[in-house]
N, CA and C atoms as an extended XYZ file, in Angstrom:
231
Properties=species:S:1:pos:R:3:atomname:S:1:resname:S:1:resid:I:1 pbc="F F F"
N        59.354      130.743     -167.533 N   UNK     1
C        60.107      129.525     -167.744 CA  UNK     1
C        59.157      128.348     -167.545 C   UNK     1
N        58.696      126.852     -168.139 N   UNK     2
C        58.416      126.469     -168.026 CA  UNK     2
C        59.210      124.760     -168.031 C   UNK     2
N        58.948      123.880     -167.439 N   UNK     3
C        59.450      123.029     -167.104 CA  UNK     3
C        60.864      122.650     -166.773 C   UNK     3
N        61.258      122.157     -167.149 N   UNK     4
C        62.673      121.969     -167.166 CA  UNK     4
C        64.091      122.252     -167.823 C   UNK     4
N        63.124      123.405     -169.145 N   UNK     5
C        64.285      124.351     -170.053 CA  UNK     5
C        65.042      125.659     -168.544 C   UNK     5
N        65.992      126.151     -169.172 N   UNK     6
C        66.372      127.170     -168.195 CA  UNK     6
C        66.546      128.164     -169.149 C   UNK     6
N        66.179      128.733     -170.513 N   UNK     7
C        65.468      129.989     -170.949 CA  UNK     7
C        64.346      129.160     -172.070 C   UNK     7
N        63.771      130.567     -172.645 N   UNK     8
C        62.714      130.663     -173.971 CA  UNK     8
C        62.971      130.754     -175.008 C   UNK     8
N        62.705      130.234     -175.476 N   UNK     9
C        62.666      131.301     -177.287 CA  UNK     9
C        61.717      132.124     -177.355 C   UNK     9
N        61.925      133.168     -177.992 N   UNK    10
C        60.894      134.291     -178.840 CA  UNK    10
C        60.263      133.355     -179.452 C   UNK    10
N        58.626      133.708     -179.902 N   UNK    11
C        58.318      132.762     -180.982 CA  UNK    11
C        58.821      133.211     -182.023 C   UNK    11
N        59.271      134.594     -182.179 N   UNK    12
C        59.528      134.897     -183.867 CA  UNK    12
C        60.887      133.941     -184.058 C   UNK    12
N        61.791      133.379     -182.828 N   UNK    13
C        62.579      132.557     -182.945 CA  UNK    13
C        62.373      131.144     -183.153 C   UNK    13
N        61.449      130.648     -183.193 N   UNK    14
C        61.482      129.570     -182.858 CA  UNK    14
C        61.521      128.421     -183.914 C   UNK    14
N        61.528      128.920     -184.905 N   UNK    15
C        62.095      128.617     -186.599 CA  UNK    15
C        63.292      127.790     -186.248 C   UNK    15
N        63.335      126.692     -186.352 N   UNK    16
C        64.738      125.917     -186.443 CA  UNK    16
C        66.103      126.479     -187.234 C   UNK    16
N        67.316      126.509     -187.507 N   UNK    17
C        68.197      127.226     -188.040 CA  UNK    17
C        68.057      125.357     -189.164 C   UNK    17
N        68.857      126.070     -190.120 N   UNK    18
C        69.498      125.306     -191.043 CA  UNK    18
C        70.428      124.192     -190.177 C   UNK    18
N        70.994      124.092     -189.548 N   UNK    19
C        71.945      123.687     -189.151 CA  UNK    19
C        71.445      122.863     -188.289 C   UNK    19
N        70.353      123.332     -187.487 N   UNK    20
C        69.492      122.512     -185.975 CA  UNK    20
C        68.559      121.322     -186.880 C   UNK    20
N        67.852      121.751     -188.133 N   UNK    21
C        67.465      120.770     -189.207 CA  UNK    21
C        67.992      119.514     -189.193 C   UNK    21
N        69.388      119.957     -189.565 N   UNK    22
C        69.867      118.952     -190.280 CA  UNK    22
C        70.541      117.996     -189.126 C   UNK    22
N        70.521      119.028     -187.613 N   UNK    23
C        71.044      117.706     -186.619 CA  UNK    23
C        69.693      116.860     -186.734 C   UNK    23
N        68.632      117.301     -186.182 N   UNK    24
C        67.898      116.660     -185.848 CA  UNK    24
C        67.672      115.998     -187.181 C   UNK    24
N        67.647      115.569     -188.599 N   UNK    25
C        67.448      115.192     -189.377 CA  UNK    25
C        68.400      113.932     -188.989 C   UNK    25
N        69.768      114.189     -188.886 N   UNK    26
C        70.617      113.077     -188.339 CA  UNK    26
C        70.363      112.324     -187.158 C   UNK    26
N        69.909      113.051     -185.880 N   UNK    27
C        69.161      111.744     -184.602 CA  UNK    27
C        68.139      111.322     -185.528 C   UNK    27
N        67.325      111.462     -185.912 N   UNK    28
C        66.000      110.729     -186.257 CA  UNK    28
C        66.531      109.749     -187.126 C   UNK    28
N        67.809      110.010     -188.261 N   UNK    29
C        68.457      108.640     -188.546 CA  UNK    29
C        69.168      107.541     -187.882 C   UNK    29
N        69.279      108.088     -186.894 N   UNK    30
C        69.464      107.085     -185.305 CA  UNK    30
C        71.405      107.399     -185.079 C   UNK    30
N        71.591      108.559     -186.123 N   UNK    31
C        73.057      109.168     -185.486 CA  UNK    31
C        73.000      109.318     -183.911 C   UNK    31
N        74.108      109.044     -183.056 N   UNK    32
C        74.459      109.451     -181.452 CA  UNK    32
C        75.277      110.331     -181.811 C   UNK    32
N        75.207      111.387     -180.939 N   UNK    33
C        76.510      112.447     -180.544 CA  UNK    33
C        77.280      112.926     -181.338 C   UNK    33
N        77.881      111.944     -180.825 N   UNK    34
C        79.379      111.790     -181.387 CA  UNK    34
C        79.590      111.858     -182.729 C   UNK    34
N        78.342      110.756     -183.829 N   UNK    35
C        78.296      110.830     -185.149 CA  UNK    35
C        77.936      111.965     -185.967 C   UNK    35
N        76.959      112.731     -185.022 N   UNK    36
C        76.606      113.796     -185.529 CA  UNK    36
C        77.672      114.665     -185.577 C   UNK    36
N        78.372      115.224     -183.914 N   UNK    37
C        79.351      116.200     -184.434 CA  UNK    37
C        80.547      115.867     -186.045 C   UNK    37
N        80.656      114.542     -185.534 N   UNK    38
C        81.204      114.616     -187.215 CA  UNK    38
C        81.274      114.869     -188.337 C   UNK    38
N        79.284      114.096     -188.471 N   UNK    39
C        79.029      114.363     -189.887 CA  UNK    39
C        78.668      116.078     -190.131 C   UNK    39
N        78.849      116.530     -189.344 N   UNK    40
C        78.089      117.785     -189.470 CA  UNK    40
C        79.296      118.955     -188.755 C   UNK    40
N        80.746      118.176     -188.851 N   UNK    41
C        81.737      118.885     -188.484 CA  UNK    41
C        81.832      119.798     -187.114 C   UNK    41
N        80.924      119.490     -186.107 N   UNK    42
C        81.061      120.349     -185.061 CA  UNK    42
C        81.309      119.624     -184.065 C   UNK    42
N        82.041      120.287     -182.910 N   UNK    43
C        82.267      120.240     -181.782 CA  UNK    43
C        81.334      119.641     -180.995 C   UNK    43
N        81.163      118.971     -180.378 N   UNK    44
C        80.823      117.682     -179.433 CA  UNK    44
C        79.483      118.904     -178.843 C   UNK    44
N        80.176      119.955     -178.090 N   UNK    45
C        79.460      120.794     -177.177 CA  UNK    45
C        78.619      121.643     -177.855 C   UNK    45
N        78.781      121.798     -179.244 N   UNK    46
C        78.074      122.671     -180.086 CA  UNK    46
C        76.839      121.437     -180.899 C   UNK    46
N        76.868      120.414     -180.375 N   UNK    47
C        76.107      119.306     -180.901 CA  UNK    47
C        74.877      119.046     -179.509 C   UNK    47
N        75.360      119.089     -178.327 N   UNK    48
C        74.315      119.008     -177.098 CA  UNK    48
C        73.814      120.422     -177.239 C   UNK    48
N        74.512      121.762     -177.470 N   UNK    49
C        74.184      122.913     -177.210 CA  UNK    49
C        72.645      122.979     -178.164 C   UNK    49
N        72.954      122.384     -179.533 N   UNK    50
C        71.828      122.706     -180.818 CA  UNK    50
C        70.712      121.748     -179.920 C   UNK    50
N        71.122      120.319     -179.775 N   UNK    51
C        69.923      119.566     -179.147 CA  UNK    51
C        68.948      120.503     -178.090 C   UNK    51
N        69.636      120.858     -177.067 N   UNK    52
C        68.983      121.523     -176.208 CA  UNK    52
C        67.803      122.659     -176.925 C   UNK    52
N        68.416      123.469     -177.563 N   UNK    53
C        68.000      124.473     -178.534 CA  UNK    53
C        66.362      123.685     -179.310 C   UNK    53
N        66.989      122.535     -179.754 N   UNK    54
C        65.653      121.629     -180.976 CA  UNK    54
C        64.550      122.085     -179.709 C   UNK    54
N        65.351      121.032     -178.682 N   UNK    55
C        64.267      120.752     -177.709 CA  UNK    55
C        63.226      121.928     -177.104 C   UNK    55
N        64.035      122.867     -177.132 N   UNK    56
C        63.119      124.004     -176.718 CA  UNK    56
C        62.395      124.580     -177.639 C   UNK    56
N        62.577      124.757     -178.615 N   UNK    57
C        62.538      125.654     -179.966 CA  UNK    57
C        61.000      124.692     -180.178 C   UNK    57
N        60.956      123.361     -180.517 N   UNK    58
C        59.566      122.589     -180.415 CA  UNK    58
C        58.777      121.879     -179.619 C   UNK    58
N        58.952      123.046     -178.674 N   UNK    59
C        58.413      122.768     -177.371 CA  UNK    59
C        58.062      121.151     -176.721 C   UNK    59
N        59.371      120.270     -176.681 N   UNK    60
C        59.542      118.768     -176.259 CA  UNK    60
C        60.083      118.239     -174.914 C   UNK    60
N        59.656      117.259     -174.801 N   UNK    61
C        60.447      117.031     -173.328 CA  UNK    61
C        61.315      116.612     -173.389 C   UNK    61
N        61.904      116.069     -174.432 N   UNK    62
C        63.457      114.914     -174.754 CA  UNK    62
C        63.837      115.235     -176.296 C   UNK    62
N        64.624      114.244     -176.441 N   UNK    63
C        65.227      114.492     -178.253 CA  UNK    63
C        63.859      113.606     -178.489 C   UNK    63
N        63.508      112.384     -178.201 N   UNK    64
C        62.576      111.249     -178.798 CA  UNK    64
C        61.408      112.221     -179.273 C   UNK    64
N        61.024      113.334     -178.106 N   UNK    65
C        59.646      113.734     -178.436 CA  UNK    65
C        60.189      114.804     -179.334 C   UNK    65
N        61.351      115.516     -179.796 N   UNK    66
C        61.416      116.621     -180.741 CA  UNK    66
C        61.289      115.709     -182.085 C   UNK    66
N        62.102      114.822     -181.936 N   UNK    67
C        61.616      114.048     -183.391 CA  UNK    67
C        60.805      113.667     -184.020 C   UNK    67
N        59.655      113.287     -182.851 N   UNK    68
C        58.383      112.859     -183.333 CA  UNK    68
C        57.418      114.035     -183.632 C   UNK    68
N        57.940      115.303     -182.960 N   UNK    69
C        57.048      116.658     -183.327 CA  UNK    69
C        57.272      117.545     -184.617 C   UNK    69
N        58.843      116.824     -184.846 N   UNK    70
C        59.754      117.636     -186.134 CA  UNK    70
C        58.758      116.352     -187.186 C   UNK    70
N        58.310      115.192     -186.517 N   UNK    71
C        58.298      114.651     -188.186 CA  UNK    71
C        56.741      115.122     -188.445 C   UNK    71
N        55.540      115.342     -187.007 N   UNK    72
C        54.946      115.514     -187.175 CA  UNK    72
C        53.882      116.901     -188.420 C   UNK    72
N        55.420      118.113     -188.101 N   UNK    73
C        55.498      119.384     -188.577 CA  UNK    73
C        56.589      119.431     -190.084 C   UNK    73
N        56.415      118.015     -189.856 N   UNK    74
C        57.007      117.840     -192.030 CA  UNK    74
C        58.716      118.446     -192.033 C   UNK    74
N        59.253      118.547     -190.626 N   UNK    75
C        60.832      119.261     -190.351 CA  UNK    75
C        62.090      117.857     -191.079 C   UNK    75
N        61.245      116.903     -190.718 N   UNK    76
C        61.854      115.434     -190.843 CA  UNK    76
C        61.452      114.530     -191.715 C   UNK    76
N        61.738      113.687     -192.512 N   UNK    77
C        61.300      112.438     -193.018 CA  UNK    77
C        61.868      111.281     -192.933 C   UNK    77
């Protein structure tokens, strides 16, 4: 375990899902929360659950730094 996640990903996991894309495609458009579960029809808790997930999945310390690593790795524009 390292820092402040409380599990890992496999690396063969660590492929963003379709779905984790397109949140994080929406924070980096400066969607909050709330907008996201909307636009993207999910549940409030299934919207922190994916964040958490980004965050680990590209190895970041916050949403700010997954975004800047997703745009770095061409995930984002």
């Amino acid at each position: 375990m390292t820092g402040f996640h409380r599990y890992e990903i496999p690396a063969e996991s660590s492929e963003l899902t379709e779905s984790e894309a397109k949140m994080l495609q929406a924070i980096a458009d400066g969607l909050r929360r709330e907008d996201v579960a909307s636009e993207l029809s999910l549940a409030l808790g299934t919207v922190k659950n994916y964040r958490s997930r980004i965050i680990v999945k590209l190895g970041a310390e916050n949403m700010v730094n997954a975004v800047a690593k997703g745009m770095r790795r061409g995930l984002i524009v």
